[in-house]
C-alpha positions, 0 to 999 in steps of 0.5 A: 440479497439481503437489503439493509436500510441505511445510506443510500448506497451500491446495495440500495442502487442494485435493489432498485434496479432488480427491483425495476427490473422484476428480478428479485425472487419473490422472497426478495421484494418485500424487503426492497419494497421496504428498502424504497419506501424508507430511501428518498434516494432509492426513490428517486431513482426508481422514478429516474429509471421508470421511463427507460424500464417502460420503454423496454417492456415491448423489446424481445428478450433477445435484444435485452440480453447483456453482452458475453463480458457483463454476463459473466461479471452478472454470473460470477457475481451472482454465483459468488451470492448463491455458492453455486458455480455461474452459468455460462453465458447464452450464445448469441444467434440475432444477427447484429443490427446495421446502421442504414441512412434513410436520409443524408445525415440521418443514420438509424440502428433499428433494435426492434419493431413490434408489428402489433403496436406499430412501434418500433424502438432504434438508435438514431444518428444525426450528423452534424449540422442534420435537420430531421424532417418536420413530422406527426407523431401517429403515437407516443414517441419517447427520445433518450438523447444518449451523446451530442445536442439536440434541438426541438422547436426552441428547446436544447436537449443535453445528453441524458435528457428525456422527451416524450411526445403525444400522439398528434403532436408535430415537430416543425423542427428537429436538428443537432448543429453538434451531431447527436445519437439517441435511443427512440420508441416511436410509432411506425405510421408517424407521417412526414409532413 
């Protein structure tokens, strides 16, 4: 890719984003680098997608891989840069996750565990009107809410918003009276009080 300074644009967001994502070519960073250091926006994004981007380095590539459609838009995209033809799309052989109710209300989609962190990342659901069960976070626990309202403590969270919990930090309350589904990385040893 050639980055071109200027108004933040589609070009600046894709160099930001390949460039969070380590997947520029080592000819290719300086010249994102460059493209950051002289883009307030470009750099607000980069700090915008940092959280999201840390929590995935512990993922499988497995779990990371895109769908067969956004693979082959990738490829075509990517073939059209280069001039040689896309590949085609990897098959896919993990099973798909299943949803599982540990508790009335609280449904949960485990992605991936890693047994040597104890952590494990999933998406959570709580029904409408579910009260998650007051707990101590054993280690960081970072919550992406992705649809609904979620309430912690006093504080509302709204779609897109971003909380991260030290370890030792309890939750006395955590509910949604609208139902909510975020994405969560948390430890595997947190304890239910």
């Amino acid at each position: 890719m050639n980055f071109k300074p200027g108004p933040h644009n589609q070009e600046h967001q894709d160099a930001v984003f390949l460039y969070m994502l380590q997947a520029l070519d080592s000819s290719e960073i300086p010249a994102a680098e460059a493209l950051i250091a002289a883009c307030a926006s470009c750099q607000e994004e980069v700090e915008a997608v940092r959280p999201v981007v840390g929590s995935l380095v512990s993922w499988p590539t497995d779990v990371l891989r895109p769908t067969t459609s956004l693979w082959d838009k990738l490829a075509t995209r990517i073939a059209e840069d280069s001039g040689k033809p896309p590949m085609l799309s990897p098959p896919r052989t993990a099973p798909k996750a299943e949803w599982e109710e540990p508790l009335p209300g609280i449904s949960v989609k485990i992605l991936a565990t890693d047994s040597e962190k104890n952590q494990v990342s999933m998406l959570v659901r709580l029904a409408p009107g579910t009260d998650y069960p007051p707990h101590r976070h054993s280690g960081v626990e970072e919550l992406h809410l992705l649809q609904g309202e979620l309430m912690i403590g006093e504080k509302t969270f709204y779609p897109g918003d971003y909380v991260r919990a030290e370890a030792g930090s309890v939750d006395h309350r955590v509910w949604s009276e609208t139902g909510c589904t975020c994405f969560l990385v948390t430890s595997t040893e947190d304890e239910i009080l």
